[in-house]
Structures are given as structure tokens and as C-alpha cells.
N, C-alpha and C positions, 0 to 999 in steps of 0.2 A: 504494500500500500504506500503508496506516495505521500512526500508532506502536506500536498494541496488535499489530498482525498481525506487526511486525517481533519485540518483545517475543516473542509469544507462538513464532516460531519460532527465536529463540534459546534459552527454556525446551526447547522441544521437545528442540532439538540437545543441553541441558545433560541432561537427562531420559536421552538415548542414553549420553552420556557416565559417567552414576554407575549406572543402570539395567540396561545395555542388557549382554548376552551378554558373551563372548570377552575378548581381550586391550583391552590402551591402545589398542592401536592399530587394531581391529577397531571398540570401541565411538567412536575419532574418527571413521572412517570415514563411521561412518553417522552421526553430528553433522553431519558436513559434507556431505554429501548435501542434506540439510536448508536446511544456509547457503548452498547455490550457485544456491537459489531467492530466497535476498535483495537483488533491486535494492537495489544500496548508494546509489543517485540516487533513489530513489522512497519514502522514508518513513525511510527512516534518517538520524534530525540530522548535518549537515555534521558535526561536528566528530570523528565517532562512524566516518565514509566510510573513512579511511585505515586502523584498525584492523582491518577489515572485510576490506578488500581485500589487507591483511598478511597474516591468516589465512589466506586463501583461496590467496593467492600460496603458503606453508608447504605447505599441502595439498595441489597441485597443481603439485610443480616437475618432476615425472618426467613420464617420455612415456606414454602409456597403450602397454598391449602384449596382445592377445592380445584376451582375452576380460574383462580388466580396463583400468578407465576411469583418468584419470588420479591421481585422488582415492585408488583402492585401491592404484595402483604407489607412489601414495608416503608413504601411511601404511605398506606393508609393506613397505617399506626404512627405516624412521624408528625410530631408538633410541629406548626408554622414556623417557630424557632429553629429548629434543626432547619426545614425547607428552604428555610431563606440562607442559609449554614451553605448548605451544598449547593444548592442557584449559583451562588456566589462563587465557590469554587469552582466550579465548570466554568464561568466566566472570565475568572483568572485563568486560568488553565488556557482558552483561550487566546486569551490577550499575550500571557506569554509565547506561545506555539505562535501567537502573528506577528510577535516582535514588540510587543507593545504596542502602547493607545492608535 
């Protein structure tokens, strides 16, 4: 994966984020959806891996249940506080991977 393809799906996930329907934590959901197609090995600068994988860890600490995936059980347990926690770090995340502002 290329750095523009990594870029370009972290815009996607930020796009969901300020965009996208519903509550905080409906539009992380489908951010993250997004981010869990990002080999954080394959086109993402080392230094940029651990961030990545933080987020991703955030999003997916509950078990999945039912007919929701892991991603949905724990954005829909997750305080506005924490939502706006990880928004934010996708955001940085970005801003750094484009170079800044």
C-alpha cells in the first residue's frame, strides 16, 4: 500500500468522522471500519505503526456479540469523553502522515 493510499484512507475515516450521520460514536465506528483495512506494516512510516495500532487496540477492546463486530460493541459502550479521545487521534495521526497542518 502506498503512502497516498494510506493518506487517502485516513481522510476517508476523518470525512466519517465530521460528515458522516449519528452520534460520536456511531460516526467513529465507521472511521474505523475504514482503519482496520490499514496494514500498519505495509505503507505506513514506522514511526507513525504504534499510533495506529493504539487506535485500533481503543476500538476494539470489547468482544463482539450478536450480530455486532467488535468495533460496534465498543464504540457503543464508549463515553463521549473517550470519542472525542480517539477523533482526535486519528486526526493527529493524520496531520502527521500529511506533514502537518
Amino acid at each position: 500500500m502506498s503512502s497516498s493510499n494510506v493518506r487517502e484512507k485516513l481522510w476517508v475515516a476523518l470525512r466519517a468522522l465530521v460528515t458522516g450521520g449519528g452520534s460520536l460514536q456511531e460516526r467513529l465506528a465507521s472511521a474505523a471500519l475504514g482503519l482496520a483495512t490499514l496494514p500498519s506494516k505495509n505503507g505506513l512510516p514506522e514511526k507513525h505503526r504504534a499510533a495506529l495500532e493504539a487506535i485500533m487496540q481503543d476500538l476494539t477492546r470489547e468482544s463482539a456479540a450478536g450480530n455486532e463486530g467488535r468495533i460496534q460493541a465498543t464504540t457503543r459502550r464508549m463515553s463521549d469523553q473517550e470519542a472525542v479521545r480517539i477523533a482526535g487521534e486519528i486526526l493527529d495521526l493524520y496531520t502527521e502522515i500529511k506533514g502537518g497542518i
